[in-house]
C-alpha positions as CSV (number, residue, x, y, z in Angstrom):
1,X,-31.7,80.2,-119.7
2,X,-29.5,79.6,-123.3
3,X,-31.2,83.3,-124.3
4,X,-30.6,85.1,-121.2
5,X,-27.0,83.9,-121.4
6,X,-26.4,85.2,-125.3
7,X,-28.4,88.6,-124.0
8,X,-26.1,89.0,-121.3
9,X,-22.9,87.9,-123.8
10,X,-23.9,90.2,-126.4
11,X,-23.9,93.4,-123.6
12,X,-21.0,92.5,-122.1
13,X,-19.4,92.5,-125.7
14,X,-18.6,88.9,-125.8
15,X,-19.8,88.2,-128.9
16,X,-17.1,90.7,-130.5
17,X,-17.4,94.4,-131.0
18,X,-16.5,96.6,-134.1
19,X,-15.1,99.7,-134.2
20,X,-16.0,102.2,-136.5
21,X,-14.4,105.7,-136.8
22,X,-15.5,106.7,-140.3
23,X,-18.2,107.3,-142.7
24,X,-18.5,103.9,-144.7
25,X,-21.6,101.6,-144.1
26,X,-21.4,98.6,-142.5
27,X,-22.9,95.8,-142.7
28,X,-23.6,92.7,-140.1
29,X,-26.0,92.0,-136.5
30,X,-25.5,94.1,-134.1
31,X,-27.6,94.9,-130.7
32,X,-26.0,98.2,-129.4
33,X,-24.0,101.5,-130.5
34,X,-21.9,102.4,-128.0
35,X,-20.6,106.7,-128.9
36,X,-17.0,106.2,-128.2
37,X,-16.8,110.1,-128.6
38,X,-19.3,112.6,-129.8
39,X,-21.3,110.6,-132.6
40,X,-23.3,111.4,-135.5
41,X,-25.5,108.8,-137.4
42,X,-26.5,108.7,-140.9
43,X,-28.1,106.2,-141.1
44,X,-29.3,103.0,-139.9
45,X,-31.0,100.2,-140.9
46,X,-32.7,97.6,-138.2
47,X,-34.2,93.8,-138.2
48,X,-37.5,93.8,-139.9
49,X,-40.3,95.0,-137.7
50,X,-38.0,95.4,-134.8
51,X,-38.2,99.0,-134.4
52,X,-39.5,102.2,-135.7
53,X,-38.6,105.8,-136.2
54,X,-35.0,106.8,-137.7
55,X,-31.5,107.6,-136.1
56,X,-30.5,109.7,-138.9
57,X,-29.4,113.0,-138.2
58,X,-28.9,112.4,-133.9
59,X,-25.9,113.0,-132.5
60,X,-24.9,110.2,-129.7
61,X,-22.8,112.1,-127.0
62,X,-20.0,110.2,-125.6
63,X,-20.8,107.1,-123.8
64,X,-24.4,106.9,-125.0
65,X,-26.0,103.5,-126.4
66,X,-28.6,102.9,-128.4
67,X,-30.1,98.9,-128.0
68,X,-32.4,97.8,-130.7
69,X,-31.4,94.7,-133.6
70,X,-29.0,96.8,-136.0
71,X,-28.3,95.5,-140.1
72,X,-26.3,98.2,-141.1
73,X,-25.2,101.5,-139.6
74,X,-23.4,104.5,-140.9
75,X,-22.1,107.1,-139.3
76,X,-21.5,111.0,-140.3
77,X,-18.9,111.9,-137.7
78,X,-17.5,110.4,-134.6
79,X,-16.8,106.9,-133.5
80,X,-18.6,104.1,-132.3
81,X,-18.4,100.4,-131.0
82,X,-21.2,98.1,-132.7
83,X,-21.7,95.1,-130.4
84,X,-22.4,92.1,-132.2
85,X,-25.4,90.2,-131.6
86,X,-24.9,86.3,-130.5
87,X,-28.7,85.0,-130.5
């Protein structure tokens, strides 16, 4: 029950959520990029063995979100909310 309860916190943005309108990478634990407007990602850089494949190079269209366990993301263009994970 304790994880459903952070799962649900963390995608309801309870755990705290951080706004990012320009090119410099960030750093921290995330769960989900929210495209506040027309997004393009750099880069991004997830939990060990969470996930494959890249991000780098798609564009995230306004209102998209992308779930997965997120170290650092950088973005090319656009704006974005990074929710912060809370397990």
């Amino acid at each position: 029950m304790v994880k459903l309860v952070a799962v649900l916190t963390a995608g309801l943005g309870l755990g705290g959520v951080d706004i990012v309108t320009d090119s410099v990478t960030r750093n921290g634990s995330w769960v989900i990029i929210h495209a506040i407007q027309d997004t393009v990602i750099a880069s991004v850089t997830y939990a060990g063995g969470t996930s494959t494949g890249s991000l780098a190079g798609q564009t995230l269209k306004a209102g998209d979100r992308v779930y997965g366990q997120f170290l650092s993301v950088t973005l090319t263009s656009g704006a974005a909310e990074l929710y912060r994970a809370t397990i």
